[in-house]
C-alpha positions as CSV (number, residue, x, y, z in Angstrom):
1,X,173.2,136.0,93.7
2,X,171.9,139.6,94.4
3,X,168.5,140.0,93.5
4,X,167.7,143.0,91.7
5,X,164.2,144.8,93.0
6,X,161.8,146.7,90.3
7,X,160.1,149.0,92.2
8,X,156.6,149.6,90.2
9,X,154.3,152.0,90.1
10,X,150.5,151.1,91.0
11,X,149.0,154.4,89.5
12,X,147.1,153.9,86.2
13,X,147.8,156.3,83.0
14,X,145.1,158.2,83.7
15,X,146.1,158.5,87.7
16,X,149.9,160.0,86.1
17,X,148.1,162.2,83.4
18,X,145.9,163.9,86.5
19,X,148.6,163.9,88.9
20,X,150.6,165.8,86.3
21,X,147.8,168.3,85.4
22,X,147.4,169.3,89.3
23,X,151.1,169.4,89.1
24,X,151.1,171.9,86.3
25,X,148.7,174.0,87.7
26,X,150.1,174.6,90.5
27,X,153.4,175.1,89.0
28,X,151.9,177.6,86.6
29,X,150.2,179.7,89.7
30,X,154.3,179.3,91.6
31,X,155.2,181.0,88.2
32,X,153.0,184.1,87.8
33,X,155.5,186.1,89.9
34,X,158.0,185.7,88.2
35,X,156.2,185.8,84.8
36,X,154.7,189.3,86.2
37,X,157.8,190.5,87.3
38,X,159.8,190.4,84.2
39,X,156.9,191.2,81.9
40,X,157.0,194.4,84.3
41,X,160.1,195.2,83.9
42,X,159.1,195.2,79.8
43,X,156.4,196.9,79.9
44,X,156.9,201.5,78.9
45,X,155.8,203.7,81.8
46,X,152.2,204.1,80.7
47,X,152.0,200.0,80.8
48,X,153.1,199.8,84.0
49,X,150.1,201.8,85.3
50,X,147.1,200.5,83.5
51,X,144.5,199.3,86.2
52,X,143.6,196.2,86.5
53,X,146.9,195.3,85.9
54,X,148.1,193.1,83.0
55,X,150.3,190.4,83.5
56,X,151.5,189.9,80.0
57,X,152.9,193.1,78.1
58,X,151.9,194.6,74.7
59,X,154.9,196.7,73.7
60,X,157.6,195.2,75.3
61,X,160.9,196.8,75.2
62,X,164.1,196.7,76.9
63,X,164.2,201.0,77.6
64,X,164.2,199.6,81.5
65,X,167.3,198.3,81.0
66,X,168.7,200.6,79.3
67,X,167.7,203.3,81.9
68,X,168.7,201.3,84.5
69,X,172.4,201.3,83.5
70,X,172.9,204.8,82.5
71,X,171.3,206.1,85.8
72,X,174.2,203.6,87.3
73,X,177.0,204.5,85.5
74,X,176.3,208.4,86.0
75,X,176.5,207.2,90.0
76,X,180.1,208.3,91.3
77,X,180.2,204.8,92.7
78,X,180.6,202.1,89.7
79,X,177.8,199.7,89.2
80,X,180.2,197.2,88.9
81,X,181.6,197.8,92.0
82,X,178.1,197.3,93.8
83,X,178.3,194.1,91.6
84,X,181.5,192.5,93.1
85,X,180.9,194.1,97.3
86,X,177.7,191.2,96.4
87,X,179.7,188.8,95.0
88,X,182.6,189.2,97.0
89,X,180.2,189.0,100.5
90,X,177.9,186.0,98.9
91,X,181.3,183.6,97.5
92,X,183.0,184.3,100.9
93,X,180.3,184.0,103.3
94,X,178.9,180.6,101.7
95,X,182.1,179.5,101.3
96,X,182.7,179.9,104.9
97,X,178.9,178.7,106.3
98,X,179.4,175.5,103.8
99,X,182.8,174.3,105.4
100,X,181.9,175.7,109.0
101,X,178.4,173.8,108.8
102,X,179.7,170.9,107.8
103,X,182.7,170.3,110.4
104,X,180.5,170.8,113.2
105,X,177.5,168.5,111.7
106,X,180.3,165.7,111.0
107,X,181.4,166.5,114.8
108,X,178.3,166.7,116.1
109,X,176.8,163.4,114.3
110,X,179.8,161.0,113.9
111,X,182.1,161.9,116.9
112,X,180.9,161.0,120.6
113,X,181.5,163.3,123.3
114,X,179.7,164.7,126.3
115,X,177.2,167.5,125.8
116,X,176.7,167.0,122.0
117,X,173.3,166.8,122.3
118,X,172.4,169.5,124.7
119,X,174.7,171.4,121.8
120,X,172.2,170.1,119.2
121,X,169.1,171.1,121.1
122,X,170.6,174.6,121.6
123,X,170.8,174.9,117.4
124,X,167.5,173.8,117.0
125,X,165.7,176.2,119.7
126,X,167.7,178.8,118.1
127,X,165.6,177.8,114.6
128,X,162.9,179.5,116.1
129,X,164.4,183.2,116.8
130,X,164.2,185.8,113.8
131,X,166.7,187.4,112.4
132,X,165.5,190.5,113.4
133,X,165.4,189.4,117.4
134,X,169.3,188.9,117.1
135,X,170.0,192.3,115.2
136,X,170.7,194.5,118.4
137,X,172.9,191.6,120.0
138,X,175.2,191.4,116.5
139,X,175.5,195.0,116.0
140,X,177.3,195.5,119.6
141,X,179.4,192.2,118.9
142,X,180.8,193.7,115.6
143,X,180.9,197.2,117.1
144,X,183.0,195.3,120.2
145,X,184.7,193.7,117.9
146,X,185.7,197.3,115.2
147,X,184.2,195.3,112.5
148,X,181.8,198.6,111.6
149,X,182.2,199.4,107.7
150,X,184.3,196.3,107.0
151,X,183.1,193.2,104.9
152,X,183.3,190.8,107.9
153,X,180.5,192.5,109.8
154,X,178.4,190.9,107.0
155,X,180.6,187.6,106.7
156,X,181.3,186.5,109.7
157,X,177.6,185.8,110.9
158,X,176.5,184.2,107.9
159,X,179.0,181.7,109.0
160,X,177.2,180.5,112.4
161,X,173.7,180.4,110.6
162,X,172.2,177.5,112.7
163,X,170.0,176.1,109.3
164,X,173.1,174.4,107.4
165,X,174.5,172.6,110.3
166,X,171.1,171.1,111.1
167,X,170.8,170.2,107.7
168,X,173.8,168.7,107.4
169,X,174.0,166.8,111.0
170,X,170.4,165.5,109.6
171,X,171.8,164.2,106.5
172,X,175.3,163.1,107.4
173,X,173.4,160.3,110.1
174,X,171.1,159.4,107.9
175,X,173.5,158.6,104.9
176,X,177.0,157.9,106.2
177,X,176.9,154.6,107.8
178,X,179.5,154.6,111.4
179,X,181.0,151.1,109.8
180,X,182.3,152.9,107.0
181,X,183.8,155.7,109.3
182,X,185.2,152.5,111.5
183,X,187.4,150.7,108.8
184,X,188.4,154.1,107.4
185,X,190.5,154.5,110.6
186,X,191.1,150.7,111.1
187,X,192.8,151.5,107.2
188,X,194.9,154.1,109.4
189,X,193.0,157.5,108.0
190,X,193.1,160.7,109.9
191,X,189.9,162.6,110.6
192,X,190.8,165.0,109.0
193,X,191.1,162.8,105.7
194,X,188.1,160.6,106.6
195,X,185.8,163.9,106.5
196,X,187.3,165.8,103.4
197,X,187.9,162.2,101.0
198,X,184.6,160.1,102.4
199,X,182.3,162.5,104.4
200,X,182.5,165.2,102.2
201,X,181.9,163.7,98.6
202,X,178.6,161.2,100.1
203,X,176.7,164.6,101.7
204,X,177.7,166.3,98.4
205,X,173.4,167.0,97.4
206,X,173.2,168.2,101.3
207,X,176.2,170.8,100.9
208,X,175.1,171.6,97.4
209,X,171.8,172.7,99.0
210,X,173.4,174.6,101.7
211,X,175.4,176.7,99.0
212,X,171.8,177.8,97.5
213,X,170.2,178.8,101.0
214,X,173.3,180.5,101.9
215,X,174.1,182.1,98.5
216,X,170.8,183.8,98.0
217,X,170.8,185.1,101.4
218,X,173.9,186.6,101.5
219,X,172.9,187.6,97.8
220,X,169.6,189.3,98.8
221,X,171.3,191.2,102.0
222,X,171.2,194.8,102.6
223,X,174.3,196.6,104.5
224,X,173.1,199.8,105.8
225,X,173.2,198.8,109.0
226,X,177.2,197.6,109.3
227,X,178.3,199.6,106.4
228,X,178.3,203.2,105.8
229,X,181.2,203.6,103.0
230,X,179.6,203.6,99.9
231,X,182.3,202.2,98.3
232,X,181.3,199.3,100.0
233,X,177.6,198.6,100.1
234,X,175.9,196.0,98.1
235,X,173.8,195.6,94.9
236,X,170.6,195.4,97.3
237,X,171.1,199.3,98.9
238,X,171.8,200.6,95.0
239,X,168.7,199.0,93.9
240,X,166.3,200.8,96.8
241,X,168.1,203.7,96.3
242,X,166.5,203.4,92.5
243,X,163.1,202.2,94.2
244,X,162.9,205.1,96.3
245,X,162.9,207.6,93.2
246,X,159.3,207.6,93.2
247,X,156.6,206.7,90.4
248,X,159.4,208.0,87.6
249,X,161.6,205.3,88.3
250,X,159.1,202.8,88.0
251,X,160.2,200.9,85.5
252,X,163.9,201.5,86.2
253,X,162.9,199.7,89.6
254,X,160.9,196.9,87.8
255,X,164.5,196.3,85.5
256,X,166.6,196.0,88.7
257,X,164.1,193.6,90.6
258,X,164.6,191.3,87.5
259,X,168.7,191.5,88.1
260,X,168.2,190.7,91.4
261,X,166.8,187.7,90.5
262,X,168.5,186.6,87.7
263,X,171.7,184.6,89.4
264,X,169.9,183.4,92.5
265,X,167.5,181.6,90.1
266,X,170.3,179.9,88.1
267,X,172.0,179.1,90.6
268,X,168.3,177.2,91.8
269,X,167.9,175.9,88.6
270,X,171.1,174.0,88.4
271,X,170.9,172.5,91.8
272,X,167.6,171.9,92.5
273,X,167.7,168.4,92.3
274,X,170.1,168.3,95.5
275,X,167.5,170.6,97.3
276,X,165.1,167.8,96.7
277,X,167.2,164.4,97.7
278,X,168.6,166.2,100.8
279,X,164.7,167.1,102.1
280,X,163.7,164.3,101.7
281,X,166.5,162.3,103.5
282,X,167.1,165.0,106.4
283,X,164.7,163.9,108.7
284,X,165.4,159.9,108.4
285,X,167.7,158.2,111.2
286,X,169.1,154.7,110.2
C-alpha cells in the first residue's frame, strides 16, 4: 500500500502573515514602474512636467492615445503594418528558438555521443558574451549571406540563442527519467516520436518559459541595423521615431511605451507559473 506523505508547514500564522507583508512590499516597490508608466501616459502635458514628479495622476485622460494613433495613421507607412513586421518576426522567431532549443537540449541530454559535453561547455561560455560583442560578427554573416533588408536577418539568430537550449538541456535531465526513454524504444518508438509524444509534453513549463524569454525579445527588438525598407521595420523603430520628437511628444511617447508593454506582460501573466517550476528545477540532476 502506497503511503501518501503530507508535507506540513512549520511556520506559525504569524510567521505566514509577516512573510506575506515583506512579500507585498516588495511586490509593491517591483510595481511602481509600471504603475508610473501608465499613470504617465494619463497624465495632459502640463502633468507630465510637474517637479517632483507625481506618480499617481490628477486629470487622467486618454488624449495620449488618441494622439498617438492619429500621428500614426498620418505616417505613409500603416501602423498596423509596424504591428504585424513585430508579430510576424516575434511568432516566427520563437517558434523557431522553441523547436531548435529543444531538439538539441533532447540531443544533447538524452542521446550519448562523443564531444557532447565539450558542445555544452561551449553554450555555456557563450552565456557570458553580450549581445553587443557579437553584433559586428552577425552583421557580416547576414551581409555574406544577402539577408540585408529581409526578415531572416532578424529570425534566423534568434534561433541559435544559447539561453533556451541550456534551459531546456537543464530541465529535460532533471525531469525525464532515461528508463522511460528505454522502454519507449523497447515498445519500438522512433526518436523522432519518443521526443514530440513523451519529451515534448513532460518539459511543457520549460518550453512555455522559453516562448516568454524569446517572445519579448524578439518583441522589444529594434531593426535599423539589418533593415532599411521601412515597409519593413518593427513597432520598436516607429515608437523612437515618436520619442525623438522632442518635449512635444511627450505624452505621445509615454502612450506608446505603455503599448509596448501591454502584450509582453500578458503573455507573462499567463505563464508565469511555468517560469517559476522550470527555475527552480533547472539546476537539479537526478
Amino acid at each position: 500500500m502506497n503511503k501518501v506523505i503530507h508535507k506540513k508547514l512549520n511556520r506559525s500564522l504569524g510567521g505566514s502573515v509577516v512573510l506575506f507583508l515583506i512579500i507585498g512590499v516588495f511586490a509593491f516597490f517591483m510595481m511602481i514602474p509600471l504603475i508610473y508608466a501608465i499613470s504617465n501616459s494619463l497624465k495632459p502635458l502640463n502633468e507630465l512636467w510637474i517637479f517632483p514628479p507625481r506618480i499617481i495622476v490628477s486629470n487622467p485622460t486618454l488624449k495620449n492615445f488618441n494622439d498617438l494613433f492619429n500621428l500614426m495613421s498620418d505616417s505613409w507607412v500603416p501602423f498596423s503594418r509596424y504591428i504585424f513586421n513585430t508579430l510576424f518576426i516575434s511568432l516566427c522567431g520563437t517558434f523557431g528558438h522553441v523547436l531548435l532549443a529543444s531538439m538539441c537540449a533532447y540531443s544533447l541530454a538524452k542521446l550519448r555521443f562523443y564531444g557532447s559535453k565539450t558542445i555544452f561547455k561551449i553554450i555555456v561560455y557563450s552565456l557570458m558574451f553580450s549581445s553587443s560583442v557579437t553584433t559586428i560578427p552577425n552583421f557580416l554573416i547576414i551581409t555574406k549571406l544577402n539577408l540585408i533588408n529581409n526578415y531572416l536577418s532578424i529570425i534566423l539568430p534568434a534561433f541559435a540563442a544559447p539561453l533556451g537550449l541550456y534551459l531546456m538541456k537543464q530541465f529535460m535531465e532533471s525531469m525525464i527519467p532515461d528508463t522511460l526513454l528505454e522502454a519507449a524504444k523497447i515498445d519500438g518508438a522512433s526518436e523522432w516520436r519518443i521526443f514530440f509524444t513523451i519529451v515534448m509534453p513532460i518539459v511543457r513549463p520549460a518550453w512555455l518559459t522559453l516562448i516568454i524569454f524569446s517572445f519579448q525579445g524578439l518583441w522589444n527588438s529594434g531593426s535599423n541595423l539589418y533593415i532599411q525598407s521601412e515597409e519593413l521595420k518593427t513597432l520598436n523603430y516607429a515608437i523612437s521615431q515618436i520619442l525623438a520628437g522632442g518635449i512635444a511628444r511627450a505624452g505621445v511617447g509615454s502612450a506608446s511605451v505603455v503599448v509596448m508593454m501591454v502584450l509582453p506582460i500578458l503573455v507573462f501573466i499567463f505563464s508565469q507559473s511555468n517560469i517559476v517550476e522550470t527555475m527552480s528545477t533547472s539546476g537539479i540532476k537526478e
